[in-house]
Rosetta silent file (secondary structure, phi, psi, omega in degrees, C-alpha in Angstrom):
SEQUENCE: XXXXXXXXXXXXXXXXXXXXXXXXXXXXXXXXXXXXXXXXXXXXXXXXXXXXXXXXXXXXXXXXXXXXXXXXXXXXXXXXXXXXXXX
SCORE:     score description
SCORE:     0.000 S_00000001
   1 L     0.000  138.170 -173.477   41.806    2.557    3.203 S_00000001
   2 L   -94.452  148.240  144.457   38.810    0.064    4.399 S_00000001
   3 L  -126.716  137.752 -170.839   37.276    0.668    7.461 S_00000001
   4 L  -100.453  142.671 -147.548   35.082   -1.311    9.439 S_00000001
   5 L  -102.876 -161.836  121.597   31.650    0.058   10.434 S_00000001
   6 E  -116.844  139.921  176.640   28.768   -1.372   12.626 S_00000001
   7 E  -147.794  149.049  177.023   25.287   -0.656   11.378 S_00000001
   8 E  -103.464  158.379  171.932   22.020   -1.866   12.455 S_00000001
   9 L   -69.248 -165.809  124.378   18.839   -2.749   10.097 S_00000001
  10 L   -86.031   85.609 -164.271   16.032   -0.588    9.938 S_00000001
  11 L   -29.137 -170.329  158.709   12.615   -1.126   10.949 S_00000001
  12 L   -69.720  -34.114 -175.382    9.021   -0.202    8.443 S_00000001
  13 L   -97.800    5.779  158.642    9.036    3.018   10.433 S_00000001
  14 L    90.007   17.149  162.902   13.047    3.498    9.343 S_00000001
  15 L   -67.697  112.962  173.545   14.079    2.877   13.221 S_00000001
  16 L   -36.607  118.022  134.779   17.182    0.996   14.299 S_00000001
  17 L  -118.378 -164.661 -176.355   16.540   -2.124   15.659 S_00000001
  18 L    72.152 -162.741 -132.945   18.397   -5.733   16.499 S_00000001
  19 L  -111.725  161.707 -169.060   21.599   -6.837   16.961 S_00000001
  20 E   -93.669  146.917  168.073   24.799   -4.355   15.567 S_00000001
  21 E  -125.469  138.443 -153.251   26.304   -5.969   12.253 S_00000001
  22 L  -118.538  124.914  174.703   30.091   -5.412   11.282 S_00000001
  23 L  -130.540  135.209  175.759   30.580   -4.215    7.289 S_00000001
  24 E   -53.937  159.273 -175.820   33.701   -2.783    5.730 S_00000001
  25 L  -148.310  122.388  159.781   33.575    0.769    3.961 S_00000001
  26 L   -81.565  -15.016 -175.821   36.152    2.237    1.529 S_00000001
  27 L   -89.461  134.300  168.240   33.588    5.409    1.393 S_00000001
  28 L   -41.412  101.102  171.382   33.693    7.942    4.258 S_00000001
  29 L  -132.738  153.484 -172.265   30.611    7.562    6.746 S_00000001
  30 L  -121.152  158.245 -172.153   29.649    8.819    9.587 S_00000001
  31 L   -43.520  121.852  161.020   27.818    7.537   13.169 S_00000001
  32 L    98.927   24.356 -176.732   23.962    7.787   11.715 S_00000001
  33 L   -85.698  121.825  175.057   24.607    7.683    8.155 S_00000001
  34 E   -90.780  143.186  166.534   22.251    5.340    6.252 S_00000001
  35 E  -133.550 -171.201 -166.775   24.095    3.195    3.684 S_00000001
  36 E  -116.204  147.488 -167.354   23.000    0.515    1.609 S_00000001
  37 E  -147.062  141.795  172.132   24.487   -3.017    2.375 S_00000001
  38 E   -44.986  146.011 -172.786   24.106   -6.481   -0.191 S_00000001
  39 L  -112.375  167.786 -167.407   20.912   -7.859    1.023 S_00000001
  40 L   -66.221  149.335  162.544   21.039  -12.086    1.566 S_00000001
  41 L   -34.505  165.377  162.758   20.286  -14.117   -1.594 S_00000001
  42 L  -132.886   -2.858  176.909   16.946  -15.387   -1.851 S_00000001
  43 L  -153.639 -171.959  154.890   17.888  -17.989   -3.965 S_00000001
  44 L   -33.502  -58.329 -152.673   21.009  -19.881   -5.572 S_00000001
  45 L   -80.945   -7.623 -142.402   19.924  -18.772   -9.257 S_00000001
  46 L  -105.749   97.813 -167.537   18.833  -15.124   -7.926 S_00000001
  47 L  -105.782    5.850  173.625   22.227  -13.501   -9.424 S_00000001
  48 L   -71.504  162.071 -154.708   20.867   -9.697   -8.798 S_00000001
  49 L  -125.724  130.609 -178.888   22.597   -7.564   -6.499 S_00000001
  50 L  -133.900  132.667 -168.704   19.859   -6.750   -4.122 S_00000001
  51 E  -111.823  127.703  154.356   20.526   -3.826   -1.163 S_00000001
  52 E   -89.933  167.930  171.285   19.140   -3.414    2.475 S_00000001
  53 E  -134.103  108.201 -167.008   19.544   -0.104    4.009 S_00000001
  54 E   -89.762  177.069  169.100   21.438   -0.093    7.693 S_00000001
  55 E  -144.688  127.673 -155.537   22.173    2.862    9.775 S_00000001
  56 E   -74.825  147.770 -177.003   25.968    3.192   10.865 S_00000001
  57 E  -129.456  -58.846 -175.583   26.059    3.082   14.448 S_00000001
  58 E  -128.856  165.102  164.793   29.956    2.961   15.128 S_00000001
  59 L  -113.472 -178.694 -177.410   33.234    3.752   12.898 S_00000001
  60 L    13.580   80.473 -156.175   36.471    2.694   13.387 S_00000001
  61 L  -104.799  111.880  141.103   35.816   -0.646   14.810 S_00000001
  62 L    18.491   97.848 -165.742   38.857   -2.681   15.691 S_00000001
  63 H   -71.765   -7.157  178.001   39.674   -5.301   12.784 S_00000001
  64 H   -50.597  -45.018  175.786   40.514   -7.441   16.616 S_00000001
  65 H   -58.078    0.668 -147.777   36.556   -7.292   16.742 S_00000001
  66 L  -141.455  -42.770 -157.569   36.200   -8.858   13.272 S_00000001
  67 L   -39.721  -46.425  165.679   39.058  -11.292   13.435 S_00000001
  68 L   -66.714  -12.368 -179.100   37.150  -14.206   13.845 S_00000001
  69 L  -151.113   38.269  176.931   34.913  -13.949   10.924 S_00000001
  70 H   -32.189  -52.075  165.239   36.869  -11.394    8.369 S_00000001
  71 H   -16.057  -74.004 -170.511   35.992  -13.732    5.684 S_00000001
  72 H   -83.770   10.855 -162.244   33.097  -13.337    6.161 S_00000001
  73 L   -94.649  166.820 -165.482   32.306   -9.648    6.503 S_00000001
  74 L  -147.159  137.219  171.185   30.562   -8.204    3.264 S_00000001
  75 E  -104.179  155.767 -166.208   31.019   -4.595    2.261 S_00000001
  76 L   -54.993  137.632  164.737   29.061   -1.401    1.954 S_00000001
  77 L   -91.512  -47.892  161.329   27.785   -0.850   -1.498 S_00000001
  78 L  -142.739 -168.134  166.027   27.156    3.155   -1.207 S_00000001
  79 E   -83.738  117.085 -176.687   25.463    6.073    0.456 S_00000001
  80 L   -82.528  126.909  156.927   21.662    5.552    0.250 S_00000001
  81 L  -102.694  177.779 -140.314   19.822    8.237   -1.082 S_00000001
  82 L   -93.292  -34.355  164.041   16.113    8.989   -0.718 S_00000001
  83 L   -54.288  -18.522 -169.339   15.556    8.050   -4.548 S_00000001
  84 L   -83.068  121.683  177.009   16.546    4.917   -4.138 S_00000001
  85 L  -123.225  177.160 -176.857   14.399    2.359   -3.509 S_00000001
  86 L   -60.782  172.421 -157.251   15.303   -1.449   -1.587 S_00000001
  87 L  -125.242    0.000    0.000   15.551   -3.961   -4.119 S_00000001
């Protein structure tokens, strides 16, 4: 079952900051969970799957909340672990 999350970035000192961003999750997470989320292109040709790492701020978000831009919602690629580094 997908569920949609809110997560915030993460500062250089790994702090939430900004604006809340809404991403779908088929994997179980919980409020303060870092996950890893597709990071923006940087170029057309740039066909690598490149990851930021949010920190979930809310579950079970309303898809009424989402409705306007479903489309456009992008989903969690996993649970970030500490080995891992951003791409």
């Amino acid at each position: 079952m997908t569920n949609i999350i809110k997560c915030r970035f993460l500062d250089k000192d790994s702090e939430p900051r900004g604006r809340e961003y809404s991403y779908k999750t088929e994997i179980p997470v919980e409020v303060g969970q870092i996950v890893d989320v597709p990071a923006p292109r940087q170029s057309d040709t740039d066909n690598e799957l490149k990851t930021k790492s949010v920190i979930v701020s809310q579950i079970n978000v309303p898809e009424e909340e989402i409705a306007t831009f479903a489309d456009k919602v992008k989903t969690v690629v996993g649970i970030h672990t500490e080995d891992e580094k951003e791409n």
